[in-house]
Structures are given as C-alpha cells and as structure tokens.
C-alpha positions as CSV (number, residue, x, y, z in Angstrom):
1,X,126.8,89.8,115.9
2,X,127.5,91.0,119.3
3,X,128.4,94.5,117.9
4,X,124.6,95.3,117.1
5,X,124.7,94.7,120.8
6,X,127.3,96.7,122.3
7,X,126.5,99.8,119.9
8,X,123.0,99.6,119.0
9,X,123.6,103.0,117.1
10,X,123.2,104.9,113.6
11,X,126.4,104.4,111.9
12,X,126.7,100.7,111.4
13,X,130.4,99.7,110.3
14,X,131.7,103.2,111.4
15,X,130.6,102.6,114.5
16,X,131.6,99.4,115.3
17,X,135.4,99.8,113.6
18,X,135.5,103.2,115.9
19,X,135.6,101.3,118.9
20,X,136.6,98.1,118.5
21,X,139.9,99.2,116.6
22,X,140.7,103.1,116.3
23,X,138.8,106.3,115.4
24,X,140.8,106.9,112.7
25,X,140.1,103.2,111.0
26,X,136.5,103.9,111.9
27,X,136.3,106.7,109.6
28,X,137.9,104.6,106.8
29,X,135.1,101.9,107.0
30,X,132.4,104.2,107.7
31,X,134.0,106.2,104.4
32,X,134.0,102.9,102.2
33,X,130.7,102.3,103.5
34,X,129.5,105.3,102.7
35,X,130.3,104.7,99.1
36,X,128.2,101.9,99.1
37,X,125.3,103.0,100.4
38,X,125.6,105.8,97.9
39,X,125.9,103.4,94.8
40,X,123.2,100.9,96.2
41,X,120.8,103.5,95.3
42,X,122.5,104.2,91.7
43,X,123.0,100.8,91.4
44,X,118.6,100.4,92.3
45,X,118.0,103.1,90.2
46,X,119.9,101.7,87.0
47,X,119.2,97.7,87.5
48,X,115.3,99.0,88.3
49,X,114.9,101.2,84.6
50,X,116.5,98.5,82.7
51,X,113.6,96.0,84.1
52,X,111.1,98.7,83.1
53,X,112.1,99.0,79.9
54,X,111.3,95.5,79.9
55,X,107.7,95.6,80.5
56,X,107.5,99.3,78.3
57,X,110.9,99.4,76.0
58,X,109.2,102.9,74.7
59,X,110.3,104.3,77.8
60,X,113.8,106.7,78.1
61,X,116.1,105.4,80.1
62,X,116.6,109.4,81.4
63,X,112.9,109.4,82.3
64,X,112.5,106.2,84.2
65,X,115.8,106.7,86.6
66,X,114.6,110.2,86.6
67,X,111.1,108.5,88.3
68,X,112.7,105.7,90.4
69,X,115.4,108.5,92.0
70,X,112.9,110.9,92.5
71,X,110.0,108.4,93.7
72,X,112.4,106.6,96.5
73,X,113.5,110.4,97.7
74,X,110.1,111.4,98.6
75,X,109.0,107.9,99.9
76,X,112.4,108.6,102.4
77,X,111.7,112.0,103.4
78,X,108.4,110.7,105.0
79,X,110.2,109.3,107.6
80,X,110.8,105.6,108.3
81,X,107.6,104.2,108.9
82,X,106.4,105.3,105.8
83,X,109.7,103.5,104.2
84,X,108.5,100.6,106.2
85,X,104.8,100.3,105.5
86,X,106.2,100.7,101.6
87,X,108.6,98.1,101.8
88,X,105.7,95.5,103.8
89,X,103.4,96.4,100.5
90,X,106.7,95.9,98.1
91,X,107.0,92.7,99.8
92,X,103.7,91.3,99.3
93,X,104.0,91.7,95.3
94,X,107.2,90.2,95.4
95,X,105.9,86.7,97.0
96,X,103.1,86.9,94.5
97,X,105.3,87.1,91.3
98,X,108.0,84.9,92.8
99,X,105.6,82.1,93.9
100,X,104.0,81.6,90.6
101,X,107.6,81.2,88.9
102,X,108.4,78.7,91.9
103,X,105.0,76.7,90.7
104,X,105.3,76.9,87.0
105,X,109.3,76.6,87.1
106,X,108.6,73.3,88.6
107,X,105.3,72.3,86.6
108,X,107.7,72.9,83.7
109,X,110.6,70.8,85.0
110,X,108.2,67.6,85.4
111,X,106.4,67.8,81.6
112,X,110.2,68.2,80.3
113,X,112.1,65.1,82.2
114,X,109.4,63.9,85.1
115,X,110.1,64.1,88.8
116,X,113.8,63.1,88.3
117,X,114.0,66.9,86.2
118,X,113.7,68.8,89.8
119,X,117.0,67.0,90.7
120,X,120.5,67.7,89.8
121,X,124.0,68.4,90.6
122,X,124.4,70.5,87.2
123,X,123.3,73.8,89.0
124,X,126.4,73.6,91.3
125,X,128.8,71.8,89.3
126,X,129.3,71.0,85.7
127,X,132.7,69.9,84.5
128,X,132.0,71.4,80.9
129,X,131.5,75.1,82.3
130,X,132.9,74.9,85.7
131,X,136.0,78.0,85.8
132,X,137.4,79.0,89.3
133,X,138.1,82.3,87.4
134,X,134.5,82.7,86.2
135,X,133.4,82.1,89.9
136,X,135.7,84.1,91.5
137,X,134.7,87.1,89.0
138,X,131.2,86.4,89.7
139,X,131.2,86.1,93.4
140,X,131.3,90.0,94.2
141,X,128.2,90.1,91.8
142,X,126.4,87.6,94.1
143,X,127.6,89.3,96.9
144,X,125.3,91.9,96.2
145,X,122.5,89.8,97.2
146,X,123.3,90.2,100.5
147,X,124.6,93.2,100.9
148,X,121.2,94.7,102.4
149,X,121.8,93.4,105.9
150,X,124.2,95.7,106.8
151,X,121.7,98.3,105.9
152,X,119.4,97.0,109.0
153,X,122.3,98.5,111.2
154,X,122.3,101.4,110.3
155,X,118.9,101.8,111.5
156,X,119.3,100.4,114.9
157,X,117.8,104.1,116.6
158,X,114.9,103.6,114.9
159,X,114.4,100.0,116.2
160,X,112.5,99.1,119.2
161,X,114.5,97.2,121.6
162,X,118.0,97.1,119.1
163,X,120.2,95.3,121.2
164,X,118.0,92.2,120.2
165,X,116.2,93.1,116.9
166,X,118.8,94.0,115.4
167,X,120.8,90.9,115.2
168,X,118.0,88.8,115.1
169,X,117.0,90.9,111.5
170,X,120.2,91.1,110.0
171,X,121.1,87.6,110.5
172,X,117.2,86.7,109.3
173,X,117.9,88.5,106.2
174,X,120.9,86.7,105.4
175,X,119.3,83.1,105.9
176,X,116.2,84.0,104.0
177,X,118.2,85.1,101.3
178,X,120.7,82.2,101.1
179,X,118.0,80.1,101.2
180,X,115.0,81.7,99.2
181,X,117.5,82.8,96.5
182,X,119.5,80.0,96.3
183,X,116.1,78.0,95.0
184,X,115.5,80.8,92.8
185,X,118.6,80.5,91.2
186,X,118.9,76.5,91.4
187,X,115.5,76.4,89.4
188,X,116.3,78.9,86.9
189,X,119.9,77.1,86.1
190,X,117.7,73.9,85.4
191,X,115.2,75.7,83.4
192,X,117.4,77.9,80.8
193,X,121.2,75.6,82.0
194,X,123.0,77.5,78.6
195,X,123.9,81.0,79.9
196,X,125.3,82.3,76.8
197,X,121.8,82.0,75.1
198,X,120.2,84.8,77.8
199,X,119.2,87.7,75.3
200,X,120.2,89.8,77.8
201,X,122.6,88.8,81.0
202,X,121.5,92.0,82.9
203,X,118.0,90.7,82.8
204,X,118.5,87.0,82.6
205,X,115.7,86.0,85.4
206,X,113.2,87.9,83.0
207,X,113.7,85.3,80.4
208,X,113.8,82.5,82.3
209,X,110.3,83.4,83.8
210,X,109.3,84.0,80.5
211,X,110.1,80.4,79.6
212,X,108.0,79.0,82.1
213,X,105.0,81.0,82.8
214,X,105.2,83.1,78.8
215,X,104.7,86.9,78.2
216,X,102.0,87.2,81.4
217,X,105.2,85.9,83.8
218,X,108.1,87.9,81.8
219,X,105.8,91.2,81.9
220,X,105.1,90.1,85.8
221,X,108.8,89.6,86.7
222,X,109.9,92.9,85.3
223,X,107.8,94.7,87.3
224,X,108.9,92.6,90.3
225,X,112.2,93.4,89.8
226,X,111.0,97.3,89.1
227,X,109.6,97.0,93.0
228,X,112.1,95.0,94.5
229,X,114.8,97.7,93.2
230,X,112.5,100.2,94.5
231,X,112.5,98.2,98.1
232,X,116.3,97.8,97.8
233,X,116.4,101.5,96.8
234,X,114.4,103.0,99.7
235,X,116.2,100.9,102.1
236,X,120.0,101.7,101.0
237,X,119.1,105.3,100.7
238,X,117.7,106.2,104.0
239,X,120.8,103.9,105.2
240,X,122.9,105.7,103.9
241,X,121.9,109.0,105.1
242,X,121.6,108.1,108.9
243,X,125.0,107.0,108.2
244,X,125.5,110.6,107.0
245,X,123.6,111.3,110.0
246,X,126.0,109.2,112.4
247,X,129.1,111.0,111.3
248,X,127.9,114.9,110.8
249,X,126.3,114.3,114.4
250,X,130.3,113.2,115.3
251,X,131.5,116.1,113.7
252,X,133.4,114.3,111.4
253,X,131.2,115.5,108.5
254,X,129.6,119.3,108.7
255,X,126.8,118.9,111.6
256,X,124.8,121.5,110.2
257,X,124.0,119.9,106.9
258,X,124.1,116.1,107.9
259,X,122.8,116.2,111.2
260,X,119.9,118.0,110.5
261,X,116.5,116.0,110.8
262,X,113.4,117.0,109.4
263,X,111.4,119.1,112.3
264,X,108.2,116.8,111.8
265,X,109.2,113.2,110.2
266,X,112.9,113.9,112.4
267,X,114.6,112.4,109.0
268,X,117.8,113.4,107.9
269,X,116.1,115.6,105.3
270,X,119.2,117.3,103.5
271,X,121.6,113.7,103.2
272,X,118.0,111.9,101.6
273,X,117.9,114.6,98.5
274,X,121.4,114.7,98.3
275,X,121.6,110.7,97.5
276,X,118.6,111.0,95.4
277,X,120.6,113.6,93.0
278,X,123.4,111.3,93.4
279,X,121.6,108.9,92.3
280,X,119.7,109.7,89.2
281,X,122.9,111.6,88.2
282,X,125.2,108.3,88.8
283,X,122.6,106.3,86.3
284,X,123.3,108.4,83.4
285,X,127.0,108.1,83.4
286,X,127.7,105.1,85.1
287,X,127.0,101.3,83.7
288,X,125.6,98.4,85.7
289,X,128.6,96.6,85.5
290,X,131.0,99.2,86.9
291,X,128.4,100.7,89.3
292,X,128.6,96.7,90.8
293,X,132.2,96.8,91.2
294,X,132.6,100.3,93.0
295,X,129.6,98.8,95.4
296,X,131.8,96.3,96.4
297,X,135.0,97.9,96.4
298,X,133.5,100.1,99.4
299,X,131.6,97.1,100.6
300,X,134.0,94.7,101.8
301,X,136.2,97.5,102.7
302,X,133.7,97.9,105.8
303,X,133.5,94.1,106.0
304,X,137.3,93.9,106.5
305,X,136.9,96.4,109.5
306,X,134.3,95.2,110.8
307,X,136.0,91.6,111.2
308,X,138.6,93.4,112.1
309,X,136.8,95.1,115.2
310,X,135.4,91.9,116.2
311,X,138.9,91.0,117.1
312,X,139.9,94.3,118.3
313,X,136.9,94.3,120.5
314,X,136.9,90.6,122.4
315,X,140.1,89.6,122.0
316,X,142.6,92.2,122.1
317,X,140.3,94.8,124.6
318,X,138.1,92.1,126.2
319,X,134.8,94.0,126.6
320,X,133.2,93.4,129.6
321,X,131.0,90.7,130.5
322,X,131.9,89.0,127.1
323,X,133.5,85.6,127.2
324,X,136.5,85.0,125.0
325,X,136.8,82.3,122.5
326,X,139.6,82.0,119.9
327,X,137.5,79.8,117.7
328,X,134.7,82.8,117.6
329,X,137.2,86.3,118.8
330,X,139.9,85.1,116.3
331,X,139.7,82.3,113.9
332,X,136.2,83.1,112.3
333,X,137.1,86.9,112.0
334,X,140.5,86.0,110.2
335,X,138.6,84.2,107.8
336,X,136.0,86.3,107.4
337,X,138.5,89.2,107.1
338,X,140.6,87.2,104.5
339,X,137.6,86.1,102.2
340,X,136.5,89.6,102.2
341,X,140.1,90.6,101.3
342,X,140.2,87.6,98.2
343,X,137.0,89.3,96.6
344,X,137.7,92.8,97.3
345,X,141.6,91.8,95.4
346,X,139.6,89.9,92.8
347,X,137.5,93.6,91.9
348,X,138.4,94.8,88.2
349,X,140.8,97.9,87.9
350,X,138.6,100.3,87.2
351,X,136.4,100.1,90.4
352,X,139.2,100.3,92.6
353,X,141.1,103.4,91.0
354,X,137.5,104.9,91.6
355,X,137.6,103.2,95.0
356,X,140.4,104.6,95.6
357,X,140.2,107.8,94.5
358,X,137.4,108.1,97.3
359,X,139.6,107.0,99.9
360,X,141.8,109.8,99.7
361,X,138.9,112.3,99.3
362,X,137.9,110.5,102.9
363,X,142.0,111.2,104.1
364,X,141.4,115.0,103.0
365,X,138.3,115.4,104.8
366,X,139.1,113.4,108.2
367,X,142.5,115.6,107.7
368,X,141.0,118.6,107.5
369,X,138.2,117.8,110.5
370,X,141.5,116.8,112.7
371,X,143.9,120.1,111.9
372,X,145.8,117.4,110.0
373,X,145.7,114.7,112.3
374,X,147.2,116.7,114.9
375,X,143.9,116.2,116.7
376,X,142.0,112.8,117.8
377,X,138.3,112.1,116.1
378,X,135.7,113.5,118.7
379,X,133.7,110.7,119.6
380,X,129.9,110.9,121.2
381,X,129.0,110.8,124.6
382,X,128.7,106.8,125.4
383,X,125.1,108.2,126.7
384,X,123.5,107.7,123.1
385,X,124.1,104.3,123.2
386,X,122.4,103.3,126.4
C-alpha cells in the first residue's frame, strides 16, 4: 500500500512500476493497464445491455450499448465531481435492490429447511461438483470483482489529502467487496445450488432474485445491475483516461491530445470520448466472455509489476524512511506476484494472442517515443508529486 503513499499521482500501476523497477517496465504495466481500463468500460457496456434486455428484451442490443457508451461519456466529461455525486446516487439504488434480496433470500431459506437452511458448507465445498480446473478457470472471472480498486489510484490528484485516502479507499473497497459479495454469492449458491439449470449464466443473479422475491425482484435486479455497470462504467472510464493523462503528460503518449484537460471541468476531454467510441464499438464485436479474458490478461500484467515494484522499491532501493521487512518487502510480493502469474497463465488462448498483440503495439510506440530505445523515458519533475 505504501506506493499510494510515495507517489500519490495520476497513473496508478505506471507509476509505481516506473520507479520502483525501471521506466521502461513502467511503460509495460501502465500499457497492460491501459488495456484494462479500456475493456472495463466495454466490458460495462456489454454486461450492462444484456441486464437491460432483461427488464425490456424489445430493446436492440445496438441501441442500448449505444445509450450506456454514450450516457457514461457525458457523465465523465463533467468533471469528477459530477462522476462522484452520480456514483453516491448509483449507490443508494444499489443498497435498496441488494437489501431486499438479502431479506427475502433469507425469509426463503427458513420456509424451505428452517434456521439450519442459512447454514452450510455446500457453497464452498461440495465433493459432487468440486473441480480445481473449474476454479481455476473461474477465478479470473471473480477477479473482476475486484478489479475496481486499482481504479481509485488512478485518481489520487483529484483526492484531498492522497497520501492517506487513497490507501485507506482502495483497501476499503477491497474488504467491502470480499465481504458484501461473498454473502451475496453464499446466499444465492444456497438458493438456486444447481448451476447448470441458470437460464442464462451471464445473468444468473437475475434468476436467483427472481426465485426469491418473483418478477418485482428479477425486474429490480436487472436494473441494478444496469446501474451498477453504469457505476463501474463511469469509474473505469475516467480511470482510464487520467491514465491517458499520466503518460501523454510524460511524453510517452502525444501530450497534445492526452494531456489536454477540458478548459472549465479541467478533464481529460479528448481520452473520455475516445474510450466511449472504444467502447460502444468493442460491444458489437466483442463477447462477454472474451472481453473478461482480455481484461485480465492486461490486469494482472499490472498486478505482476506492481508486486514487482514493491520489491524493487523497499528492498532492493530502500526508499527512505521506510523500514525493511522480508516478510512484507519480499515474501508477500513473491506471492502475490506468483498468484497473479498462475491466473494470468491460466487465461484462454485467445485473450492472450490479443493481449499480446497489444504488447507489441506498446514496444512500437515506447520505441518510437525513445528513437528506438536509444533514449531513456523522460520522467516528470518529482515536484508533481509533493
């Protein structure tokens, strides 16, 4: 966590990697994080229609990711506080919807098997359906749960005192969402336990809700997962352009387009509409299941470096004032740097040709920004961090 705190700047893994182990590096997580942020917003986009098309199936896909693309662009080119008052009022509807399935999930458990229903091991382990394969496979799908923390960082100019907030947020999401989720999911396995009965596995939860709460709940839930895409959607697109931001204002990308910030909401204006295109183009040609992967594939790409640059940083450098620890400089980066490596391995093959076919687009472009790597990265003043 202590990165948020050395570099409280726009750029998040990028940033961190830079410093802690080499420019170059840098660039490559900041360039597979980049590719996330850009899917997170096709991946919003696509996950977000499907849900509507739940509530009203006469709607086109075409038209609906034509409406979420466009409506999370404007809402981002108002500047943050408008994303955040619209995220506060996202957030609201979301603990409505959610707290009536947590009540009528658990009304339902007790009329079908008494108390003793709201308890069982089944949800974590069951011998019948239990396949390390299956889990491994699925894990870079729960991953994406938590995948919007990083997306705090990248705000960390916008934050009032960020050597603080920062952490404190991105670790807060992380524990509300293990947490909150994890009874979400716990009470929907016990409800609906036979997973190959879903009508749909894209929009499982819907049914589930359905079965406890009927047509009011299923309608409600698709509509909550319409505005918690939208939520997801405003925040990873306005994350990635200041990430955008953080590397055109390096020079590493063309300052003139992606460091330019609106005159009057001072947001990076021409990288919002350019991930809005992105993104309503990216939901007609792309599925939900492939869009997942390539998220990950840049994901944990970043995650590597940035466990990485822990090490780099505190163990191998020493930064000042810090006090090393092998158990917390060493041992818990390896791992974390090795379990990101097992799920990024464990992606299917078409999300990492496209993976990697974005790598070398990023080789080309640092290349050509370093006369061939003849010349080092130009890195900011260390004023802007202060």
């Amino acid at each position: 966590m202590d990165g948020w705190s050395l570099y409280p700047s726009a750029g998040s893994a990028y940033a961190y990697v830079s410093r802690g182990v080499h420019p170059y590096i840098g660039f490559g997580a900041g360039w597979a994080m980049l590719l996330d942020y850009i899917v997170i917003p096709v991946f919003c986009v696509i996950y977000g229609t499907l849900a509507l098309q739940r509530a009203l199936p006469w709607l086109p896909f075409w038209l609906g990711s034509a409406i979420f693309a466009g409506g999370i662009t404007l809402a981002n080119l108002r500047g943050i506080r408008g994303t955040a008052r619209a995220n506060q009022i996202l957030l609201v509807i979301m603990f409505i919807v959610l707290g009536a399935f947590i009540v009528l999930a658990v009304r339902y458990l007790v009329q079908r098997s008494g108390v003793s229903g709201l308890f069982s091991t089944l949800p974590f382990y069951n011998r019948a359906t239990f396949s390390v394969r299956r889990i491994a496979g699925a894990t870079s799908f729960a991953a994406l749960t938590y995948l919007g923390f990083d997306a705090v960082t990248t705000l960390a100019e916008e934050v009032k005192n960020p050597r603080k907030n920062v952490m404190r947020a991105a670790v807060g999401v992380c524990l509300f969402t293990g947490l909150f989720g994890g009874l979400l999911v716990y009470l929907g396995q016990l409800v609906w336990p036979d997973y190959t009965s879903f009508p749909n596995l894209e929009t499982a939860f819907i049914d589930v809700t359905g079965r406890v709460g009927g047509a009011l709940l299923l309608k409600s839930t698709a509509m909550l997962l319409v505005v918690a895409n939208i939520g997801a959607g405003l925040t990873s697109q306005v994350g990635a352009a200041r990430l955008l931001f953080g590397m055109g204002r390096e020079n590493v990308l063309p300052s003139r387009i992606f460091a330019r910030l609106h005159p009057v909401h001072k947001t990076p204006d021409l990288n919002v509409i350019l991930l809005g295109i992105l993104a309503f183009v990216g939901a007609q040609v792309l599925s939900y299941e492939l869009t997942a992967e390539i998220l990950n594939f840049g994901a944990f790409l970043g995650f590597m470096g940035v466990n990485a640059a822990v090490f780099g940083q505190y163990w191998i450098r020493r930064s000042a004032g810090h006090t090393r620890s092998f158990a917390g400089d060493v041992i818990l980066p390896l791992l974390g740097f090795l379990f990101c490596a097992a799920i990024w391995w464990g992606l299917a093959m078409p999300a990492k040709t496209a993976g990697s076919i974005w790598l070398v687009v990023g080789v080309l472009v640092v290349g050509a920004r370093t006369r061939w790597y003849r010349e080092p990265l130009r890195m900011p003043d260390p004023a802007i961090y202060e």
